[in-house]
N, C-alpha and C positions, 0 to 999 in steps of 0.2 A: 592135517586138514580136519579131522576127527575130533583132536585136544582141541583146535579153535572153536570149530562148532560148539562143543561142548559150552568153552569157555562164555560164547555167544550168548547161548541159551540161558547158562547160569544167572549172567550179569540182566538179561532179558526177566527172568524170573524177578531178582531182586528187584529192579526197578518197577515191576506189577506187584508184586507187593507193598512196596512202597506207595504206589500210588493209591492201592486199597486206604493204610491207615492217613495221607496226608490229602484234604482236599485240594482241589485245581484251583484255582483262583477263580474260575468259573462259575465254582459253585455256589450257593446259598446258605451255608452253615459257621453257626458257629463252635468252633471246635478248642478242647481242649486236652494237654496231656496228663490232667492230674482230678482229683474227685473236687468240688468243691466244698472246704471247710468253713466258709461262710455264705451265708444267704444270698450276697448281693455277688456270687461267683456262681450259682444255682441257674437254671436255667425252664422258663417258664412256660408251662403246655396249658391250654384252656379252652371252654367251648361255650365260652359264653356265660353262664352261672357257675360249672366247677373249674377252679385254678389248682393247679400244683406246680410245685417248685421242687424239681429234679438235681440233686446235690451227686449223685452217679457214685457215691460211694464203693469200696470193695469189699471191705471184711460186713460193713453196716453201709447199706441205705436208705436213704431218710426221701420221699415224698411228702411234700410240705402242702398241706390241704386248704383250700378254701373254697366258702359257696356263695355268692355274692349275695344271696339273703339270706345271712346271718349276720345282725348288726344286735347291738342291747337295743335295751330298752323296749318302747311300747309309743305308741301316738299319742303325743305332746305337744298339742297346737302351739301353748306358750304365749298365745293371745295379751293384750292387755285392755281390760275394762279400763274405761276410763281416758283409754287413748286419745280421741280426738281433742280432749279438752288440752292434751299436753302438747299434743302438736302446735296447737294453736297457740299455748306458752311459748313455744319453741321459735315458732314462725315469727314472733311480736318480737324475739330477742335479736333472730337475725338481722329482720329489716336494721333494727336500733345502732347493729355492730356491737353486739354484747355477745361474742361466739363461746366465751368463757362459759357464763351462763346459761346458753345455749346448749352446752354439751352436757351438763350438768344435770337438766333439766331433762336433756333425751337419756338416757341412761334408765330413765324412769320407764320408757319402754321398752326396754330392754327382756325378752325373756329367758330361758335355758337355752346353754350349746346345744349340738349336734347329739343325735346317735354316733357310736363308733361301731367303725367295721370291725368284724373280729376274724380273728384264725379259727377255721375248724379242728383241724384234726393232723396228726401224721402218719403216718405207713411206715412203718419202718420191716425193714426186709434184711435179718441177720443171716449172712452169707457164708462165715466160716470160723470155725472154733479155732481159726490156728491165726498169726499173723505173720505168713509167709509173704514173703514181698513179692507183689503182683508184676509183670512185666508187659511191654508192647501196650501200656493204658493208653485209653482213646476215649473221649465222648463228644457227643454234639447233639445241635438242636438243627435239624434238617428245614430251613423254612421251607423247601419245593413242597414238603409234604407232612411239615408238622409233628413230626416224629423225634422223639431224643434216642438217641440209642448211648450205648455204652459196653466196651471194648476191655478187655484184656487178659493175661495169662496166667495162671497159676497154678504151679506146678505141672506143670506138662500139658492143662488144659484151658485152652482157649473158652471163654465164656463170651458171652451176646446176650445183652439188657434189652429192649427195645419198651416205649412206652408212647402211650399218644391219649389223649381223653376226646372220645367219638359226641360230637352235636348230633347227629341223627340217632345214633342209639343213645344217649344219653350216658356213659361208660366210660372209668378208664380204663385200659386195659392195659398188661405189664407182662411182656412174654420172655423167660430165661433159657437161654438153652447152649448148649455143651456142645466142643469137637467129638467127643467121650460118651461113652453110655454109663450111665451109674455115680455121675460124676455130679451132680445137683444137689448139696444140703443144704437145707434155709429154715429160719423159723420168722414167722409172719405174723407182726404184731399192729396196735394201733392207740395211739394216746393222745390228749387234748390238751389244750393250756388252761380251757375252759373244765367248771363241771362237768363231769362224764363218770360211763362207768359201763364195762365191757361185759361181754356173755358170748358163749357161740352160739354157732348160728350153723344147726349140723354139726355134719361129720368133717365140715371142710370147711368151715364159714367161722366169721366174728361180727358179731354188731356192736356196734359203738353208739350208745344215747348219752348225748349232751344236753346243757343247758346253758344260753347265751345270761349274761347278768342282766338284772333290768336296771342298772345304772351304773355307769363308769367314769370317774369324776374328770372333770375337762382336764386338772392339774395333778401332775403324778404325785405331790406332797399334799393333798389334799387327805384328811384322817380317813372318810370313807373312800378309799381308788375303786373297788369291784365291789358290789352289792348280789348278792343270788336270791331269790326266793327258792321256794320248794319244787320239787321236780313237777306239781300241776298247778305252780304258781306264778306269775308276768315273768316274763323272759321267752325268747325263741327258743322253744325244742327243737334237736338236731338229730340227726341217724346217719351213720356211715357202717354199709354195710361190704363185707370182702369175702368172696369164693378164694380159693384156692383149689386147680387142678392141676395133675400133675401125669405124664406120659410114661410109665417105670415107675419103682419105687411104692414109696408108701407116702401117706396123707395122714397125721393124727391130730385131729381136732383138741385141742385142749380147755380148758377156762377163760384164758386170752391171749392166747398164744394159735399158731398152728404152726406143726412141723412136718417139714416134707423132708423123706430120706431116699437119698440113691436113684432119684428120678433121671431120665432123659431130659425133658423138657418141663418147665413149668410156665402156667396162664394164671395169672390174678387176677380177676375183676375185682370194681372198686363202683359204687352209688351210692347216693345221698343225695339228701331230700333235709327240708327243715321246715317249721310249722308257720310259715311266712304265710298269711293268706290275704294279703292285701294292706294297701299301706294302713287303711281306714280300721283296721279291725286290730284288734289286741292277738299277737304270737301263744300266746298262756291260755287266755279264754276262748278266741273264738280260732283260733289256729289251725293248719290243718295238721293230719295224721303224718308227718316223714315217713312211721316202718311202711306205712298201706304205699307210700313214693316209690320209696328206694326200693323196696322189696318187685313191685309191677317193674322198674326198670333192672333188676337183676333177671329176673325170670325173661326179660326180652333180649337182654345181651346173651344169656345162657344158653336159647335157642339159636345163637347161630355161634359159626365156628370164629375162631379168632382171626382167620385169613377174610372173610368176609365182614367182620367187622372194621380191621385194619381197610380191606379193600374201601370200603362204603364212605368209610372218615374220609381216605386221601383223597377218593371224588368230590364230594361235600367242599371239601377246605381249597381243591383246586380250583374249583367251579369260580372262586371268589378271589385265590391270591394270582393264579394264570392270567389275570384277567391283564395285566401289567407288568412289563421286562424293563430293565434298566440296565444300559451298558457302560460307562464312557474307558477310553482308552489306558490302560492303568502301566506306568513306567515303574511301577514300584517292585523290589522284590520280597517285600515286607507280604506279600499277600501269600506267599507260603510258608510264613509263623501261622503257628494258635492265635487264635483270636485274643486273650489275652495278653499275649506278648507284641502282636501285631497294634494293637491300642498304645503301648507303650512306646510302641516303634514312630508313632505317626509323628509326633512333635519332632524328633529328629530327620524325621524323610516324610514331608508330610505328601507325597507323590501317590500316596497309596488311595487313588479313586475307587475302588476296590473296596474298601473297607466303608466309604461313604454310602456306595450303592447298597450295600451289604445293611448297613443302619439306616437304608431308608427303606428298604425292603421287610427290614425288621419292626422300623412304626405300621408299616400294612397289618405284617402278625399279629400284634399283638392289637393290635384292632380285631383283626378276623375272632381272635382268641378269646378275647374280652368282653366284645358287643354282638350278641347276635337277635334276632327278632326273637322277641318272647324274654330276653335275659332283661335285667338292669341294665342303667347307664354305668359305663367308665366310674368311678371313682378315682379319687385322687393319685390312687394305688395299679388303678386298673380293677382287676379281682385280685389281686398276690399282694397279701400281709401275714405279718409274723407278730403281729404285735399285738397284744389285749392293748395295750395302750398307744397304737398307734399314730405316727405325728401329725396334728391337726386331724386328730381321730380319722384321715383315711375316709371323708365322706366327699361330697360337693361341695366344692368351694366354688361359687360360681362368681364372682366376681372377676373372673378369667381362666380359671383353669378346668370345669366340665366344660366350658364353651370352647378354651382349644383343644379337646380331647376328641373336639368331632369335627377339625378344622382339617381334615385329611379325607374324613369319608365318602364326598363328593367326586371331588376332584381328581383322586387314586383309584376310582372306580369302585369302591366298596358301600356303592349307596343304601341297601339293606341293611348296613349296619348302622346309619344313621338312627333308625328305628326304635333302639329303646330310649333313646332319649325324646322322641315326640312321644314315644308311651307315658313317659314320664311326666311330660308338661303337661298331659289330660289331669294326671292326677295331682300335680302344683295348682292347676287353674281351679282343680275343688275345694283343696285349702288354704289356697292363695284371697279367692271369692272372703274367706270369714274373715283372715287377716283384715283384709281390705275397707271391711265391715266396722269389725270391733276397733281395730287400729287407729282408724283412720277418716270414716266414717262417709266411707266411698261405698256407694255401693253398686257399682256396675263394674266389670271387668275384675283381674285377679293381680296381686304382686309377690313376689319373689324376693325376700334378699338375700343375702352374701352367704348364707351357708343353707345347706340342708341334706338331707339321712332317706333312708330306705322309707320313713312313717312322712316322706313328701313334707317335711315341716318349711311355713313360708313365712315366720315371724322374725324378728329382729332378734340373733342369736347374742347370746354373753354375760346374760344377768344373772340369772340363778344359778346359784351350784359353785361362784369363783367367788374364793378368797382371797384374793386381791385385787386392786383399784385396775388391772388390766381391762377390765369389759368396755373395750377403746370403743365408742362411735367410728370414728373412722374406718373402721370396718363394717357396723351394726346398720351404721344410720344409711343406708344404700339398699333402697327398692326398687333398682334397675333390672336383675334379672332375670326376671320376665322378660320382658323389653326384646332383652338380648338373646334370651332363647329364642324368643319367634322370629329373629330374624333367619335364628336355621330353617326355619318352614319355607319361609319365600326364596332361599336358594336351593333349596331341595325341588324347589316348581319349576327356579331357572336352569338348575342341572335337569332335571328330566320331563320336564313338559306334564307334569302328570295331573288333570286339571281335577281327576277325581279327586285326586287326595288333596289338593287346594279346597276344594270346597266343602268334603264332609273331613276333612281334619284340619288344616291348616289355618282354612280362612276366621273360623269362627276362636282357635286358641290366638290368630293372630291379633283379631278386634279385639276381645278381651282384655288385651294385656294392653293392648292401644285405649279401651276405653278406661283402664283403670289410669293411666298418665294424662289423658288428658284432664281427669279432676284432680291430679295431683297438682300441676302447674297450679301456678299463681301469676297473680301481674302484680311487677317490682314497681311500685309508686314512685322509684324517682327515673328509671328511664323508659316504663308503660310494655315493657317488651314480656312473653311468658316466658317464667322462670320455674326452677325447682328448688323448693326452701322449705326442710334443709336438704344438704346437698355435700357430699362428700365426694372427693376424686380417690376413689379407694386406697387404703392401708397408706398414703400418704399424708402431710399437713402442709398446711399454709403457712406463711412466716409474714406479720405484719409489723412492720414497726418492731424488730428485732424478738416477738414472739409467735412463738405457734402454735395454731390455732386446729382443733380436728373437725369442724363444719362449720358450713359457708352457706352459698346458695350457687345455684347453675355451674356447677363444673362444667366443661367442657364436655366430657365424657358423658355426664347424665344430656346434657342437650343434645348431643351427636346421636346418643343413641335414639332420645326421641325422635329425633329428625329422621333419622334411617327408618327404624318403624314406623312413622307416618307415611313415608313414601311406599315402604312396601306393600301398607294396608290400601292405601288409593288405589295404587296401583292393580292387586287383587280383587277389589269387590269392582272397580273397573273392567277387569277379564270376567267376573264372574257375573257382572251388568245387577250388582246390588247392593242394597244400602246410601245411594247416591244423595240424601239427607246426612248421614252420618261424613261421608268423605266432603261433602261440603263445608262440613265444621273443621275436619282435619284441616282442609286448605287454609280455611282462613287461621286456623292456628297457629302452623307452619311458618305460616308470611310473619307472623310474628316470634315465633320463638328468639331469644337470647342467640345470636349469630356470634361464629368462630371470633378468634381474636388474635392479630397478628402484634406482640406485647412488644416491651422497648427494646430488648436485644435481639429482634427479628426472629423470636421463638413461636409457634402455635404456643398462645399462653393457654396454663391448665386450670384457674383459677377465672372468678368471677371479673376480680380486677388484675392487675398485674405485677402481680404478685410472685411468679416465678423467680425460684435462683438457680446462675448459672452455676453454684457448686451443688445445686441438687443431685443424685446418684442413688436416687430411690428405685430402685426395682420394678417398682409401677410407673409404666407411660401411658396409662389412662387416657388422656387427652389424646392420646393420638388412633381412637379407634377409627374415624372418620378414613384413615387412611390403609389401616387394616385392622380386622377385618370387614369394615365399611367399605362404601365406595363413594364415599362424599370428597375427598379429598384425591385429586389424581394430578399428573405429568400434565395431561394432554386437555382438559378443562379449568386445572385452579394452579399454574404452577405457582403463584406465591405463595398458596397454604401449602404446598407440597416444599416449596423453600422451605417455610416456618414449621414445618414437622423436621425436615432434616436438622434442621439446627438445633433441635429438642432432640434429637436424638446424640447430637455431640454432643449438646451440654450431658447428657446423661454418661454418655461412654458407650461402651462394646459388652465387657465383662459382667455378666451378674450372675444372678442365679439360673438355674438351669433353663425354668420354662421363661423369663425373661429373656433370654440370650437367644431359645425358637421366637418367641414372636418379633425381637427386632431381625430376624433373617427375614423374614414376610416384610415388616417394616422398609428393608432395604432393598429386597426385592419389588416390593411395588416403585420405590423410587427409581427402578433400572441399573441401580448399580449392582451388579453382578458379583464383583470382586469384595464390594464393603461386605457383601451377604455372605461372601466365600471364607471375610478372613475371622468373622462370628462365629461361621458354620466349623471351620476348621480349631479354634477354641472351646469348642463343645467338644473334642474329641480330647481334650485332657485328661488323663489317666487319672479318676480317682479312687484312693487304696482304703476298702472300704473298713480295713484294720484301722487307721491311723483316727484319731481322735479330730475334728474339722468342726469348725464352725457353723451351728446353721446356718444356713445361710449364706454361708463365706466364698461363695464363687463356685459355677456351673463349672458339669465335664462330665464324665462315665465313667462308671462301676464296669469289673472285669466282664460280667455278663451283658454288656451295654443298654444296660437301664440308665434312666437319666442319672443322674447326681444333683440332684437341688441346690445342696444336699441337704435333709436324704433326699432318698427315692423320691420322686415325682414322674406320673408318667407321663404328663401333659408336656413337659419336654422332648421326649421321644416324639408322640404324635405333632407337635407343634414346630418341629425342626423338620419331616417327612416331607409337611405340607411347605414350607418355607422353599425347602428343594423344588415341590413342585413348581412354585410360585417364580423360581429362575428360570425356569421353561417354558411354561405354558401358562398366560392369564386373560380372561376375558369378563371382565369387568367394567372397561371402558369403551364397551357397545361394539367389540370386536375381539377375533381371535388374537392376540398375541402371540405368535412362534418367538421364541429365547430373547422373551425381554430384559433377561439379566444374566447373559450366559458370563460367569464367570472365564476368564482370558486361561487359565489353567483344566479347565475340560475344554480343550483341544478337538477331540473328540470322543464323538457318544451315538447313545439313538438310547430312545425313550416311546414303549408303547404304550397305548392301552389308556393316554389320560382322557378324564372327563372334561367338557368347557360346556359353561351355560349357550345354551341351546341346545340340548340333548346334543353334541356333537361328541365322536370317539374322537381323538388324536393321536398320532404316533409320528416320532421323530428325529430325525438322524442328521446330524449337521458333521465337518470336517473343515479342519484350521479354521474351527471359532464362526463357522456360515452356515450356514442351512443347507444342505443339499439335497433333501427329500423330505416331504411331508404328506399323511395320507389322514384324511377327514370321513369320516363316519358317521352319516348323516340318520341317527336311529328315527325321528321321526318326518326328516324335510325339511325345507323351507329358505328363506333365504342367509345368506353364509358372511360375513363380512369377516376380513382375513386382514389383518396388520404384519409386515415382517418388516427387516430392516433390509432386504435387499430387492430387485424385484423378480415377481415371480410368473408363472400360470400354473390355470387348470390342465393336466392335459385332458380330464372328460367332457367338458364343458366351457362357454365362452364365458370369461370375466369381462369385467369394466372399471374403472377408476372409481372407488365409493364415493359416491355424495350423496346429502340430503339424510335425510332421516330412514335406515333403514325399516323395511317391515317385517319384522320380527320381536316382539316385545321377550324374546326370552335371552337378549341381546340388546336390550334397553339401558343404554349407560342410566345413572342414577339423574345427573340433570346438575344445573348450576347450584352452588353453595354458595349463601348468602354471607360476609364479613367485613370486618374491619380492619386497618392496618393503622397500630400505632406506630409503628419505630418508623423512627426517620434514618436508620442506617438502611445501607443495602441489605440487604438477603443473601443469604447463600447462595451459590450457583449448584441448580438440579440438573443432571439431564435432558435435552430439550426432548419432545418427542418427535421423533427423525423415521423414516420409513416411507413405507408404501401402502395404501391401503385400497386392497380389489375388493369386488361385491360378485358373488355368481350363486345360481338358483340353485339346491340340492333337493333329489329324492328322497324319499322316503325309503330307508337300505339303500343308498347309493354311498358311494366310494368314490374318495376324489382324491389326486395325485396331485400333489403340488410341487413343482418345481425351479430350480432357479430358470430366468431367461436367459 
């Protein structure tokens, strides 16, 4: 009886240990057994301005440094005198159908690329003069709480990494500590890709001053790549500064080094600062001090202990990622591999829902991580780059991908994060205003096009500085995003009612950018309607008469947009009962703009005339913003255009690049099809091995640490795949909640808390065998509720009624009929009808509503 207990026990033992090193399937982590030896296997912590990329090394670890203001260069408007006369060359050649010419001619405003993001700096922390082979290795990045830690044994002593970079303190911090007393050698160093040059700092400290370049050529064979001036010459100065303390043992500061001997425990802090003082001001000249940054935010991490700093982060970063649970029923047993091997596992058992929730939980993070008030917008990169020459320099590419960087932040509940990117368009609308000016020869309202940098640049990127004929219009000639930005203001009003910020932020970036399109339009002489010429449907071309052409007039895309922005704009100075002179123009504008086109083979055509080909396979579906992220285009008001989108999305295919393959899951998701969204979503989870040599461009998937794969890296893929999920759940856009408008047939079951829907409503959701069986609505400010599901339902707090009529609630105001045409004479595809039930019942203000099947 004795030997069994025993035996009991033992086996009891081992299996709790066991569960220590392997997460539950439950959990939020992702974990691995080995260090990571390249970048895109690192795993990434941030807090808004500083990023690091945790490689969890044993003998050497590498923390991989970034500060999201730290870009080259200096403000470069890139203006061009002279502008409007060229436009008007431009505009006389369209009409004519001379696009050749046309292009030729725009090129001539063309001015410099982008600033580029740069790397700061690295940490590197030498762990052991010997290279004993470590045992029981473990690491991971905890999303519950933001935290990487890092695991394992040598020589008879178990070691513990932990590491987290605090938003409230402004700090990372890095705590080592031993089974063992005495058992801790490290020497603690720190090095730049950029200019730099190290000193201590104490008895226990290193400072790191850099110097960002002030030019980095757009093309890596270009003779000048990195340009430096002198340490108080243009460029960003930089400071990263490191404490070392140590519990036992000894501390020896050295020149750039410091070494700890024999300790118990050790604490690194890590701050930085860089001489960013605004977009408008030169880094070099009028800059601020980093040591006076870094140094204030050392000396405030220093006064508290490390257990209250760790404490203060996980409150912080919970407050925001708690906010949202994601379950569905997972059949797989892939969810207890590493996360790298479990990615690899999915193509052959793709059953692991587990892994799904897991990477959409993970677009949350790296939002939380990346965007916080007071930081920069997203980047292309997010904040995590390794690159002085980063690909498509790692700035704003806004022709879609900062815009779907923040297509999650609403709707996942992280609306605070939305924030630096309206920071941002105050300071586009100041330099956008001259562009508009010199360019163009507008002078009311601001434009934005297809790229721009930390120095807010809103001129037409490509001219200067490339030697070769690459500085394509097709991408330049595109002064829509503005536009497109301010449409995140007016869903930032419909997700939360917030009529402040509508009016002293919103409303006035939103006019602006409306009244700089309305002087752009033109009226086409031969069919009288307003058009935009010229006009490109981004990074794509036209094919006429067996050539292609890179600008036209009235894309699709540029018209959608306006149209969505003029609605929004009425709509707001209507709530806000002003400028009703101004919205009277927009109206009659609207009535007139250039209307959708249903082309010969029953596509949404992208193009002026119709022009599309069904072997097209371009990456961009421009044309079909109307239907996401727009709401001009729906099931349940326009299903022919909702036909002629789907069939532009056949002709296109499933496959492409990263952040293309997130936004047709949105795509497919507004359609209702669940499974089409499923079997895209489940194509993005292809293993890609971030060793092997790939094609730009050459087909979407994930990097071992599940970053997108573009490839490369892109992080608008991650965010833009989150939201696509969300988008199979929960949508209200079409002047009603949605419950599982596109529940894919393979989550069975699930439940989903915490999402946002316009009308400030909370939702949370739990359905089984593919139905709904509980819903609870969270009514933060009141008002009336109008509720769509596909089976039917009640309240049980409150009495419903069958909706009709025009709900009163304009934060639930479908967008309204789209005006078009249909040329093909074939049928249309077949969409989903819209099928369901739709109640209407009153909500409080903090009230709580239970919804259930009948």
């Amino acid at each position: 009886m004795i030997r069994h207990l025993l035996f009991v026990l033992f086996v009891s033992a081992s299996i709790a240990m066991s569960a220590q090193s392997v997460p539950s399937s439950g959990n939020l982590k992702l974990w691995y057994r080995a260090p990571a030896s390249i970048w895109e296997e690192a795993l990434p912590l941030g807090n808004g301005k500083t990023g690091a990329m945790v490689f969890g090394g044993v003998g050497t670890e590498r923390f991989q440094l970034n500060d999201n203001t730290l870009w080259s260069g200096a403000p470069d408007p890139g203006n061009t005198p002279g502008g409007p006369a060229i436009l008007q060359h431009v505009r006389k050649l369209i009409f004519a159908g001379k696009y050749d010419s046309a292009t030729t001619v725009w090129k001539k405003m063309q001015g410099p690329y982008s600033a580029r993001y740069l790397p700061m700096a690295d940490l590197w922390l030498k762990l052991t003069a010997t290279d004993t082979a470590s045992s029981d290795y473990y690491r991971d990045l905890n999303l519950t709480d933001a935290i990487a830690t890092v695991n394992y044994t040598m020589d008879g002593v178990k070691y513990t990494r932990e590491a987290f970079i605090s938003y409230p303190d402004k700090v990372m911090a890095v705590r080592i500590t031993a089974d063992k007393k005495n058992a801790i050698d490290l020497a603690v160093s720190l090095t730049s890709k950029l200019k730099y040059r190290v000193s201590a700092s104490g008895n226990n400290g290193l400072r790191l001053e850099g110097k960002a370049p002030k030019y980095v050529a757009n093309r890596a064979y270009e003779k000048k790549q990195v340009v430096y001036d002198d340490w108080n010459g243009e460029g960003t100065n930089f400071e990263v500064l490191v404490k070392v303390m140590a519990e036992g043992g000894s501390v020896k500061g050295g020149k750039d080094n410091i070494n700890v001997s024999k300790a118990n425990t050790v604490t690194i802090y890590l701050t930085n600062a860089t001489s960013f003082n605004g977009f408008d001001k030169s880094p070099g000249k009028d800059g601020k001090d980093p040591h006076a940054e870094a140094t204030a935010n050392m000396q405030r991490a220093e006064s508290k202990s490390f257990d209250n700093l760790r404490s203060d982060h996980i409150s912080d970063y919970q407050h925001l990622f708690d906010r949202v649970s994601f379950k569905i029923d997972n059949k797989s047993e892939n969810a207890t591999l590493p996360t790298d091997q479990r990615l690899k596992a999915f193509t052959g058992d793709p059953r692991d829902y587990g892994l799904q929730t897991l990477y959409y939980q993970f677009g949350r993070y790296l939002m939380i991580a990346a965007s916080r008030p007071g930081s920069r917008p997203t980047n292309l990169q997010g904040i995590w780059n390794d690159h002085v020459q980063p690909p498509w320099g790692s700035n704003y590419t806004t022709n879609i991908n900062t815009e779907m960087n923040y297509w999650l932040a609403e709707n996942t509940n992280l609306s605070e994060c939305h924030q630096p990117l309206f920071d941002f368009m105050k300071e586009l609308a100041v330099n956008g205003a001259v562009t508009a000016r010199v360019n163009y020869g507008i002078t009311e309202g601001w434009v934005v096009h297809h790229n721009s940098d930390i120095w807010a640049k809103t001129s037409p990127p490509g001219g200067q500085g490339w030697v070769d004929p690459g500085a394509h219009p097709r991408w330049s000639c595109w002064p829509m995003a503005g536009g497109w930005f301010s449409t995140h203001l007016w869903e930032h009003y419909l997700y939360t009612g917030d009529k402040a910020f509508l009016k002293g932020t919103a409303y006035p970036l939103m006019k602006g950018a409306a009244q700089f399109l309305l002087h752009w339009l033109v009226k086409d002489p031969a069919t009288g309607y307003w058009v935009t010429n010229p006009s490109t449907s981004p990074e794509n071309t036209m094919k006429v008469n067996g050539k292609e052409y890179e600008v036209g007039m009235a894309s699709t895309m540029d018209m959608s947009i306006i149209r969505e922005l003029f609605t929004d704009v009425i709509k707001a100075a209507n709530t806000l009962h002003v400028d009703a002179d101004f919205t009277d123009t927009l109206i009659s504008v609207k009535e007139k703009l250039y209307p959708f086109h249903i082309g010969q083979y029953g596509q949404l055509q992208e193009w002026f005339k119709d022009w599309d080909r069904p072997d097209d396979h371009h990456r961009h579906l421009s044309h079909l913003f109307g239907l996401y992220p727009g709401s001009q285009i729906t099931l349940s008001r326009t299903p022919e255009l909702a036909a002629a989108a789907k069939k532009s999305l056949i002709f296109r295919g499933d496959v492409s690049t990263g952040w293309s393959m997130a936004w047709k899951v949105n795509w497919w998701a507004r359609l209702h099809d669940g499974d089409h969204a499923y079997s895209i979503l489940s194509d993005a989870f292809n293993y890609i091995n971030p060793r092997e040599k790939r094609e730009t461009m050459g087909g979407g998937g994930t990097y071992p640490n599940l970053f997108d794969a573009h490839p490369p890296f892109q992080i608008d893929g991650n965010f833009g795949t989150t939201a696509g999920m969300t988008e199979m759940l929960l949508q209200s856009h079409e002047g009603y909640l949605f419950l599982l408008p596109a529940l894919p047939s393979v989550w069975k079951k699930g439940r989903i808390k915490g999402l946002r829907a316009r009308g400030d409503f909370e939702v949370s959701i739990s359905w089984e065998d593919n139905r709904l069986s509980k819903a609870v609505i969270y009514a933060e400010k009141g008002g009336m509720c109008r509720l769509h599901t596909l089976q039917p339902v009640k309240v049980l707090e409150v009495a419903s009624k069958q909706a009709s009529g025009v709900l009163n609630n304009l934060l639930l105001a479908p967008y309204g009929l789209t005006p078009y045409d249909n040329n093909t004479e074939k049928e249309l595809v077949k969409v989903n009808e819209t099928i369901g039930y739709t109640i209407d019942f009153k909500t409080e203000k903090g009230g709580r509503y239970t919804i259930v099947p009948l």
